[in-house]
C-alpha positions in Angstrom: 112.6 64.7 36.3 114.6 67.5 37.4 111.7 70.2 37.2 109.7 67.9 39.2 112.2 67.7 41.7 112.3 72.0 41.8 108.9 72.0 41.9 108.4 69.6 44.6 111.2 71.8 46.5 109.9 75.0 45.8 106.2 73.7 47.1 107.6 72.1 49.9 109.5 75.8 50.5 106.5 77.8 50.5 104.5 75.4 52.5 106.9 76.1 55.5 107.2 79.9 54.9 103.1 79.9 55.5 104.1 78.0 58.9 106.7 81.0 59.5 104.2 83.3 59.1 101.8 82.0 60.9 101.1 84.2 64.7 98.5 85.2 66.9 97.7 89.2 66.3 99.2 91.2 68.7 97.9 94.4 67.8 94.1 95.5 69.8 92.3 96.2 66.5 93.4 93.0 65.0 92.4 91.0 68.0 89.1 92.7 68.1 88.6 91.4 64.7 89.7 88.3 64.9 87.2 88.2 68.5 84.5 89.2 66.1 85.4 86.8 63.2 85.2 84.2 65.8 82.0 84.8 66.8 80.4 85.0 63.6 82.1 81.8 62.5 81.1 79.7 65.9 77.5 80.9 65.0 77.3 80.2 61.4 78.7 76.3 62.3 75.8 76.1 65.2 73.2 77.6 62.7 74.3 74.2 60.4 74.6 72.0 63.7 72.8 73.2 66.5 74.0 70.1 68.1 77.2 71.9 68.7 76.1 74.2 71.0 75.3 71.1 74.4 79.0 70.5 73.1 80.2 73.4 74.0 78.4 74.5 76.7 79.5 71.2 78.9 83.5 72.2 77.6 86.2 73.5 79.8 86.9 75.8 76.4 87.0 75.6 72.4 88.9 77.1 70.3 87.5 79.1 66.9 89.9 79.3 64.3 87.9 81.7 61.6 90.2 80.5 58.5 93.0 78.2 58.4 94.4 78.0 54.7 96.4 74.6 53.9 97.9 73.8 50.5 101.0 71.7 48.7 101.9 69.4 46.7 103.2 65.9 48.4 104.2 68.2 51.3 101.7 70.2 52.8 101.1 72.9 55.6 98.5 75.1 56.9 97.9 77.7 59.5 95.3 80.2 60.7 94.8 81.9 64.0 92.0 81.9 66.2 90.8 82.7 70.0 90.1 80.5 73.0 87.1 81.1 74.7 86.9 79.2 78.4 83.1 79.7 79.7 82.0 82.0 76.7 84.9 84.5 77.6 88.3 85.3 75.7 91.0 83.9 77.2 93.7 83.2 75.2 94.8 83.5 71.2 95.6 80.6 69.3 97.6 80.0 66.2 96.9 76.5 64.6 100.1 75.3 62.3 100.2 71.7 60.7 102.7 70.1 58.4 101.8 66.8 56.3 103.4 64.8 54.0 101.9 62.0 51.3 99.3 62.0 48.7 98.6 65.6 48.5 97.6 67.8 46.2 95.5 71.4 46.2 94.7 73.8 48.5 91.7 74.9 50.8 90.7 76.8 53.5 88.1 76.3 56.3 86.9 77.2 59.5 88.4 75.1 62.4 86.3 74.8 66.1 88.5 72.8 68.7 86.1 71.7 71.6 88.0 71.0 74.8 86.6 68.2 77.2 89.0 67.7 79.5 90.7 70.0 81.9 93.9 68.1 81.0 93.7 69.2 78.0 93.6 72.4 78.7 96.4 72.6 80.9 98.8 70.6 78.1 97.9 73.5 75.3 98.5 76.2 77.9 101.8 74.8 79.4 102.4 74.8 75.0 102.6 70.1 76.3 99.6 69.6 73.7 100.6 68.2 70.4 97.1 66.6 68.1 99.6 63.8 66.3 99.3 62.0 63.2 95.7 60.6 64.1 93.5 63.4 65.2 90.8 63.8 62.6 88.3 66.5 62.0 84.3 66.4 61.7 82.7 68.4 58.7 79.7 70.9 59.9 76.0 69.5 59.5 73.1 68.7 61.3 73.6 66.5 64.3 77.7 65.3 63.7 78.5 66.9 66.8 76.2 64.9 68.5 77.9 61.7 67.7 81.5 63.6 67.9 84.3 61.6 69.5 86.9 63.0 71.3 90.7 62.3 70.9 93.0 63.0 73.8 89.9 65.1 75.2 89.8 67.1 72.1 87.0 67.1 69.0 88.0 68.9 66.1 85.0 70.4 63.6 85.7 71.8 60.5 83.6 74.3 58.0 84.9 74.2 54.2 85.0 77.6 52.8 86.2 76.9 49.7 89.2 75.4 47.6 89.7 71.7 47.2 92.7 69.2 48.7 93.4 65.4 48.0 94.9 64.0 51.2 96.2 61.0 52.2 98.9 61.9 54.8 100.6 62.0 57.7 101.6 64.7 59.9 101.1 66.6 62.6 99.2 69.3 64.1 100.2 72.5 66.9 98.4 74.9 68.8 100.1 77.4 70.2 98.5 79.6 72.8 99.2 83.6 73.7 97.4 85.8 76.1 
């Protein structure tokens, strides 16, 4: 019982220090990369779902996060940082954290696109006021699911697995934090 409990401690530990470390690149050559990386992954989910694209194109912004990595053990955490592009242009960088807690187990990591509807929106993940809760749920990448996309608090989320595998049945929380 005891070793569970250190191991449950020593997950739960290194599940925050990935939050810690999560940040937006501050440096030109890694911002150009992650630009690029961004690209690439935006048009590798639209190759899959070319639906995604009307999405987009009628959005105030989205947000491409390349890879997010998430992982733990009854608590979980991820981050991964990405760019937000408002009318096809870099605007901002983003860094995506999330904490969960419940059935979990694993570790993954995928591509994240967060399509912004609403000017609102916006504005609340600018001012750092945006906050996705304990129901905002994500969309996996294939042919036509963005048509039929919802969004939540003038957000859709779609995902792209790129490999790893997670059991999850949680709840928690996800942050986006936004830097020019």
């Amino acid at each position: 019982m005891m070793a569970m409990k250190r191991a449950i401690v020593l997950i739960a530990g290194a599940s925050l220090c990935l939050l810690a470390c999560a940040h937006a690149p501050t440096q030109p050559g890694e911002r150009a990369d992650l630009v690029r990386n961004a690209q690439a992954t935006l048009a590798k989910m639209e190759a899959k779902d070319p639906s995604l694209r009307p999405l987009i194109d009628n959005s105030v912004g989205y947000i491409v996060f390349p890879a997010v990595g998430s992982g733990g053990f009854i608590i979980g955490a991820g981050a991964g940082d990405g760019v937000l592009f408002e009318h096809g242009q870099v605007s901002h960088f983003a860094t995506v954290e999330h904490l969960a807690a419940g059935a979990i187990a694993g570790g993954q990591r995928y591509s994240q696109v967060v399509v912004i509807k609403d000017p609102s929106a916006l504005n609340a993940m600018k001012s750092g006021r945006f906050d996705f809760g304990a129901h905002a749920s994500a969309v996996i990448v294939r042919t036509g699911a963005a048509a039929t996309a919802t969004f939540e608090n003038g957000v859709a989320v779609f995902q792209e697995p790129i490999h790893g595998a997670m059991v999850n049945a949680s709840v928690g929380g996800q942050r986006i934090r936004l830097t020019l």
